[in-house]
N, C-alpha and C positions, 0 to 999 in steps of 0.2 A: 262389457256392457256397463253403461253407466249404474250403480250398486245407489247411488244417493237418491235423492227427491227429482218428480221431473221435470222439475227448474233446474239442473244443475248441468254442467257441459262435463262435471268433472266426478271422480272417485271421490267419497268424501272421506271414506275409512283411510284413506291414501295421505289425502291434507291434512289427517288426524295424526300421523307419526310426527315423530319427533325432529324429520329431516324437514318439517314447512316449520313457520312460525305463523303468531298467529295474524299477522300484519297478514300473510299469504294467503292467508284461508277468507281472511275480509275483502282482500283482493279479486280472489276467486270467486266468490259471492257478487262484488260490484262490476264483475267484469258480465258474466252470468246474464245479471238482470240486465247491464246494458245493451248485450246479443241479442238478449230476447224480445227487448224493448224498440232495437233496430236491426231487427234480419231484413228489412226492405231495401233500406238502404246499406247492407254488407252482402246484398244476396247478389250473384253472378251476372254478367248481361252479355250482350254479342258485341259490344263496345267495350273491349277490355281496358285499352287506353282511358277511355275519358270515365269510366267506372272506377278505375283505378285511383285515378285523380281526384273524384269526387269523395271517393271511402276517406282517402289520405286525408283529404280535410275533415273529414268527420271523426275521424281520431283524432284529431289535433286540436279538434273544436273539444271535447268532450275530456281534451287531456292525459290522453294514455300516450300520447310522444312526449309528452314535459319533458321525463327522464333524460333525454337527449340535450340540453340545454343544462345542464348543472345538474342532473340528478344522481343518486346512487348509484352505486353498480351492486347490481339485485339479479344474478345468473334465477335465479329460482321466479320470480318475477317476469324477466321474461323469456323464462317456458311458459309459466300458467298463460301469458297474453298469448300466446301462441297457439296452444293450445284449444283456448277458449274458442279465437280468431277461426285457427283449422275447422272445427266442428262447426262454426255456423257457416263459413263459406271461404271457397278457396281463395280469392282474390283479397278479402280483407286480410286473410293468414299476412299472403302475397303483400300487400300494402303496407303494412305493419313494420312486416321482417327485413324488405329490402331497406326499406328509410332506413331502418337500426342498424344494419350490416352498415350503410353510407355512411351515416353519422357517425360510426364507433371509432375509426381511425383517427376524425377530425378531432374528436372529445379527447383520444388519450394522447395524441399526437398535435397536433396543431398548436400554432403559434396563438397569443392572445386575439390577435386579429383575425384570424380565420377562426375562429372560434364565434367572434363574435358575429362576422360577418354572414356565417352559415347556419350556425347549433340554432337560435333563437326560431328562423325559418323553419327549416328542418323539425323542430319541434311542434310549430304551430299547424304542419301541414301545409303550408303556402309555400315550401318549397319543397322539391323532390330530388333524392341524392340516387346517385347509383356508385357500385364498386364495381371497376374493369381490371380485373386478372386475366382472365382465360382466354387464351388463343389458339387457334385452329390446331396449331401444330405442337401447344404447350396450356391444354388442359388440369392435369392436377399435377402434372409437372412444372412447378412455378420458376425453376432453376432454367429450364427452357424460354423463358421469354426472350422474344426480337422486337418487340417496340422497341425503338431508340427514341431515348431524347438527346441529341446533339445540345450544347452551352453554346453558346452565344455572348455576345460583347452584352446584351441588355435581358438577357436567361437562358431561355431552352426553345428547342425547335422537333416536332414530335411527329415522326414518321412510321405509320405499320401501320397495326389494327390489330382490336377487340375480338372476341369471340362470344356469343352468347352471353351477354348481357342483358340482366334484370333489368327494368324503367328505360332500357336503351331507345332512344327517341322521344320519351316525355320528363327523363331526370334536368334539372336546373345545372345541377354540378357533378361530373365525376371525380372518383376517387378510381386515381390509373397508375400502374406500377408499370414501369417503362426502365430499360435499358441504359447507364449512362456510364457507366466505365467496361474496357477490355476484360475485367476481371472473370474469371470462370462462372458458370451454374449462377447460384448465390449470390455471389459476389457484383459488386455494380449495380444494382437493381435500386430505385429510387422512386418513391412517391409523388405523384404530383395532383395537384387539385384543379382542373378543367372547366371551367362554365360553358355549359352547353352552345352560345352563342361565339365562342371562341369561332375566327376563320380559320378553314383549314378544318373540320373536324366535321363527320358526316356518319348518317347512321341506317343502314340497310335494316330496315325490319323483318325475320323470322316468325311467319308461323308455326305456332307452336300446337300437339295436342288439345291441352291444355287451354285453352287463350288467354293471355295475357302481354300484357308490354314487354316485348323481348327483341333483341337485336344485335347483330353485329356492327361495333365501332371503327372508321375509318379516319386514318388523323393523316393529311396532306399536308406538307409544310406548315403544320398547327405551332403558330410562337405562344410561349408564355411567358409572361414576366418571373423576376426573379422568383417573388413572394409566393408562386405558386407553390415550388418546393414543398414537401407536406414530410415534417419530419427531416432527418438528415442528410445528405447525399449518403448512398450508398449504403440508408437502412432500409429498404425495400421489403426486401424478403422479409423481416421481423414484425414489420407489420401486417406484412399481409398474413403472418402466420399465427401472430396474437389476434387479430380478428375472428380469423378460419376458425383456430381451437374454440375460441368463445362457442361460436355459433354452432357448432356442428351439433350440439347437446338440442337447442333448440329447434332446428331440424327434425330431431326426435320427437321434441312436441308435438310440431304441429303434426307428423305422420300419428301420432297418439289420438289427438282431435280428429283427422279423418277416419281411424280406425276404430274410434267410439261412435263417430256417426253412423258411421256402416254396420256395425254391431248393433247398435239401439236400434236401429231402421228395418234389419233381419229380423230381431227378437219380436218385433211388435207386428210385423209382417208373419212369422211365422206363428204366432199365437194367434193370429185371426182366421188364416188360410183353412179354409177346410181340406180337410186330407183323408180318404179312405174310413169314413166316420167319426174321424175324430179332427185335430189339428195339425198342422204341420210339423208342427213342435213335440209332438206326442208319437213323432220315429226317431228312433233308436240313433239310426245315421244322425239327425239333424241334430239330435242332443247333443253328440260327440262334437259336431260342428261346433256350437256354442260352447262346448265346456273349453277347447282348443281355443276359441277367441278368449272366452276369461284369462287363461295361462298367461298367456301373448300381454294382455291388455295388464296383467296386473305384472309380467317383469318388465316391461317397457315402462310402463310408469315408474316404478321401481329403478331401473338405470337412469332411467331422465331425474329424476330427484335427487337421487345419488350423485349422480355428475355436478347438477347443478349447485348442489351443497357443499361439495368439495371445491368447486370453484370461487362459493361466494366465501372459504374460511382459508383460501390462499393458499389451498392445498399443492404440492409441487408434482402430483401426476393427472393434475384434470384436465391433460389433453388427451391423455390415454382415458380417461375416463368417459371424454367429451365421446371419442372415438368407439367406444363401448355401445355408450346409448343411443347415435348417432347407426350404426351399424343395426344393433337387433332391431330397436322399434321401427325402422324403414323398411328392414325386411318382413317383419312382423307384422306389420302395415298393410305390407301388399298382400300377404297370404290370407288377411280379416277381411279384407277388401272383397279381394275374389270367391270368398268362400258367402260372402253376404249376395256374392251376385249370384252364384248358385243356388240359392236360398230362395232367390225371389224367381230363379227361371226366367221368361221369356220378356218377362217384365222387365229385368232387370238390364236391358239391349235395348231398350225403348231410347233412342236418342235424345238428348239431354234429360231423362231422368235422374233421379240421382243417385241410383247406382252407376250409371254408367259415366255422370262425372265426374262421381267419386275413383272411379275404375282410371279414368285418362291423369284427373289428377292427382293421383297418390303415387305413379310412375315415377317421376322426375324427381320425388325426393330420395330415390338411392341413386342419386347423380351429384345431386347438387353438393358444392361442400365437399368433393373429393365423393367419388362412389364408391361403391360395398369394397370391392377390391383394394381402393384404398386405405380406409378402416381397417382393412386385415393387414394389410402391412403394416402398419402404424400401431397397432394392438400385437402384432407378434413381434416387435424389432422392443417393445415394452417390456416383457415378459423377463423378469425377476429372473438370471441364471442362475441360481442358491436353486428354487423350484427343482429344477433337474434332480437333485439329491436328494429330495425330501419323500421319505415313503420306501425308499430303498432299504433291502435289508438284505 
């Protein structure tokens, strides 16, 4: 539960260690007042597309994309945006994070011209990027991909399809990793940059739980010029995978910001409720309840800071770390979630309340980003073999 003042989306005792600085905690503060100052306009609608759309300019307008256009790279930064995003409403989290995912490939990869052409948009909000990895049949196996992109006398020519894709139908530009040499798994995988308008390129919208702009990408004899290339031939895989690590910390965030909303929402709910003459909050069960979300809420905070810190000082295992906090606070997530909907009972099934679309939407982030299963690979294939001998006598 939120521990600080009840302006805050965030742990203050948390911003107070020595893994934020103090730029983050001014951050945290102006990001805070600006939620609270516009929850109307970051709050949910039945029009997730054009809701979506309009939040994205409203970040953009207000400046929290800049960073994507020339700015730092601030892992700790954006978790708190994430964070904050989560806790006031799921589509801004959503609106936020995808742009950042689009844009990050272009910013560390891209030529000066694609850079130019994209980052400045992208940042203002006036244009919308999406990242296409994931295929029906090569989800967080990115070694599996079958997009082909065939060469061509004047580029490439891009046949297959997308899977579940974020902004799929309202992004400007995709970032799509496609197939272009014999080479095994790995091997041959090559980036390329897509403008929505390309012929040849069509996009099947999925409803999802959740709602928001999601889709399956379809690319029919889709030509692109040279210049699309994004990055080298045949570095594919490295960027999708400098990406992925990036983000999966973040991830964690924003399941943090859902699982403090749900928490704060219980807490005040169950100090009100009357119960058996006294409050809800004053049985024994409910107590344990909450004390069980503090745990949760203060090591997930706890790994997401860690991770982020280790990232932003160039540490050589913050994808294992990414992976860490990525892992428990999504799981940790779902378990504050569900325990807030028990809390509140019959209320908390009332369709579009917000426990229950806190409930739809806190799902999908032990998917996204490689799911739980993932993470455990990727955290046990980590693990230090020295460890094995340590304690032994």
């Amino acid at each position: 539960m939120t521990t600080a003042t009840s302006h805050s989306n965030f742990d203050t005792h948390i911003l107070a260690l020595p893994l934020y600085e103090d730029h983050h905690r001014e951050l945290a503060q102006r990001l805070t007042t600006w939620c609270d100052e516009h929850r109307e306009t970051l709050a949910d609608s039945g029009q997730p597309e054009a809701a979506g759309l309009h939040i994205l300019r409203a970040l953009g307008d207000a400046g929290w994309l800049a960073f994507l256009d020339g700015g730092p790279d601030d892992c700790r930064a954006l978790c708190l945006a994430r964070e904050a995003l989560a806790y006031t409403g799921d589509l801004a989290d959503y609106a936020f994070s995808i742009q950042a995912l689009a844009a990050t490939p272009i910013r560390l990869f891209g030529t000066d011209d694609q850079r130019r052409r994209y980052l400045p948009g992208l940042a203002a909000g006036t244009l919308c990027g999406a990242f296409a990895v994931s295929e029906k049949t090569a989800g967080s196996d990115v070694a599996a991909i079958r997009l082909e992109a065939r060469e061509t006398d004047g580029g490439w020519v891009l046949n297959g399809g997308k899977a579940w894709i974020a902004n799929a139908g309202i992004a400007d530009v995709y970032t799509v990793i496609a197939r272009t040499g014999p080479g095994p798994g790995t091997f041959g995988l090559t980036a390329f940059l897509v403008p929505a308008g390309t012929p040849g390129l069509r996009v099947e919208p999925v409803p999802m739980i959740a709602p928001r702009a999601f889709g399956h990408v379809v690319f029919d004899d889709c030509a692109l010029p040279r210049e699309a290339l994004l990055g080298r031939r045949g570095g594919g895989f490295p960027i999708a995978m400098e990406v992925l690590d990036r983000f999966r910390m973040t991830v964690g965030a924003a399941a943090l910001g859902f699982a403090r909303r749900a928490a704060d929402a219980a807490l005040a709910r169950a100090r009100e409720r009357p119960m058996l003459g006294g409050k809800l909050f004053d049985l024994p069960t409910v107590r344990t309840a909450f004390a069980d979300m503090e745990v949760k809420l203060d090591a997930a905070a706890l790994l997401v800071a860690r991770s982020a810190w280790e990232t932003d000082q160039g540490g050589p295992r913050y994808a294992r770390h990414s992976s860490v906090a990525k892992l428990y606070a999504t799981e940790a997530a779902q378990q504050i979630v569900d325990s807030a909907v028990q809390i509140f009972g019959a209320a908390g099934l009332v369709h579009d309340s917000l426990m229950e679309r806190l409930y739809r939407q806190i799902r999908s982030l032990r998917i996204y980003e490689g799911p739980s299963e993932i993470q455990q690979a990727i955290i046990a294939a980590a693990i230090d073999p020295d460890r094995t001998h340590r304690g032994a006598s």
